[in-house]
C-alpha positions as CSV (number, residue, x, y, z in Angstrom):
1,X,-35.5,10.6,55.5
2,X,-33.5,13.8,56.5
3,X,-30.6,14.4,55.3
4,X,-29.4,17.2,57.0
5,X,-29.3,15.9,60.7
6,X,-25.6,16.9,61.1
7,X,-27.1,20.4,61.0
8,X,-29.3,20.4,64.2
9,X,-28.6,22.2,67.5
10,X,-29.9,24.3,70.1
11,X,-30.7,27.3,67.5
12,X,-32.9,24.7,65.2
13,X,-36.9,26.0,65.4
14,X,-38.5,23.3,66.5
15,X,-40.5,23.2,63.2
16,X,-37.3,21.5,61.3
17,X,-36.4,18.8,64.4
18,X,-37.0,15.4,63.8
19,X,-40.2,13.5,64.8
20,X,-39.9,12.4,68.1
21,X,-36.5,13.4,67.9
22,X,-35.7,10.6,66.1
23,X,-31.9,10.3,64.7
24,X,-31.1,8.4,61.4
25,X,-27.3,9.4,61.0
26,X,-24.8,7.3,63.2
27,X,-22.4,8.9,65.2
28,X,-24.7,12.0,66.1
29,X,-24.5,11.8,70.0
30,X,-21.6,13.8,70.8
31,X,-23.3,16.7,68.9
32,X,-25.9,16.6,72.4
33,X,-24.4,18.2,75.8
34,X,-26.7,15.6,77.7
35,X,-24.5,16.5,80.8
36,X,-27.1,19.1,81.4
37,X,-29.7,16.6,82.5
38,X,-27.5,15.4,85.4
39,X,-28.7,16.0,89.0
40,X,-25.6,14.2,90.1
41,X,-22.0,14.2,89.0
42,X,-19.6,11.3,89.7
43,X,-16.8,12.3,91.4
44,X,-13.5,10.0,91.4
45,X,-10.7,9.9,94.1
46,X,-7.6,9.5,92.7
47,X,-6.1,8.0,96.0
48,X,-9.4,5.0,96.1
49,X,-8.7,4.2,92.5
50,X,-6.9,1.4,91.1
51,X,-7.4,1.4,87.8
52,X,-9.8,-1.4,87.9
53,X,-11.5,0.1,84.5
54,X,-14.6,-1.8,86.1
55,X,-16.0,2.0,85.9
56,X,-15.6,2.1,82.1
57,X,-17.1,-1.0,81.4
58,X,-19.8,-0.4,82.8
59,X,-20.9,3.0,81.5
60,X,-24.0,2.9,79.7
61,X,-23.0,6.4,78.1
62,X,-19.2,5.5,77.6
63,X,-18.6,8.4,79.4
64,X,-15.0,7.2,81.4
65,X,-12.3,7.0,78.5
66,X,-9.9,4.8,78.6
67,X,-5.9,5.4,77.4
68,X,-3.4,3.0,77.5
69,X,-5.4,0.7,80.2
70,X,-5.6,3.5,82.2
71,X,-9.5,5.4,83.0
72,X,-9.0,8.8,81.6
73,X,-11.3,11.7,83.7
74,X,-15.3,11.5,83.1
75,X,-16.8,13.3,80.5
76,X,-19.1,15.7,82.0
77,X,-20.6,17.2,78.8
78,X,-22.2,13.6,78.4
79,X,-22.8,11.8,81.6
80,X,-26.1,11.6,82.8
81,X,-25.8,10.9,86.8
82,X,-26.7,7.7,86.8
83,X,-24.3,6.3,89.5
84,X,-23.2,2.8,87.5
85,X,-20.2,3.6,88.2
86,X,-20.3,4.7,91.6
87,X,-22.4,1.3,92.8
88,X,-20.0,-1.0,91.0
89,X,-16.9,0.6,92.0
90,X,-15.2,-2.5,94.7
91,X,-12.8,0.5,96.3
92,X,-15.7,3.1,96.5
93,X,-13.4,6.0,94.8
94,X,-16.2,7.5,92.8
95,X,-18.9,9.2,94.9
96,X,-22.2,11.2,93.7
97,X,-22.4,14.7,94.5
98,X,-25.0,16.4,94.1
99,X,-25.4,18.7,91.5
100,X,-23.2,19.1,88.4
C-alpha cells in the first residue's frame, strides 16, 4: 500500500499514480479541483432562496456548505454540474448555466 498519497498532484508522472487511481488515505478529495469536469455550473438566486437547505442535502459532492442553518455559496472548485440541486430545488432559485 502507498504511503505517500498525500503527495500526488497534477506535477506527479504518471508512472508513480496509483492503479486505477485508486485512493487508500481518507480525507484526500479536496486535494482534486474536480470543478474542472463541470459543463454546467449551478447558479443560485439569492431573491428565490429560502434557505430550505434541501440543496445541501442533497449534494452528492457536499458541495453547498452549510453555517449556522444557513446554505453557504457552492464550491466551484468541487462541484461537478450535476444539477441535484437545481431539480430538487421547490422555489427554482438555482439554475444551470452553461459552462463554468
Amino acid at each position: 500500500m502507498r504511503t505517500d498519497v498525500n503527495k500526488i498532484n497534477e506535477n506527479t508522472p504518471h508512472q508513480d499514480l496509483t492503479e486505477g487511481l485508486m485512493i487508500f488515505a481518507g480525507g484526500t478529495s479536496k486535494d482534486f479541483l474536480t470543478g474542472e469536469w463541470r459543463t454546467k455550473t449551478p447558479i443560485v438566486h439569492e431573491d428565490l432562496c429560502r434557505q430550505c437547505l434541501i440543496c445541501a442535502q442533497v449534494c452528492p459532492d457536499s458541495c453547498i456548505p452549510v453555517k449556522n442553518s444557513k446554505r453557504l455559496n457552492v464550491d466551484y472548485n468541487h462541484c461537478k454540474g450535476c444539477g441535484i440541486c437545481a431539480h430538487s430545488c421547490p422555489f427554482e432559485a438555482i439554475e444551470m448555466k452553461e459552462g463554468r
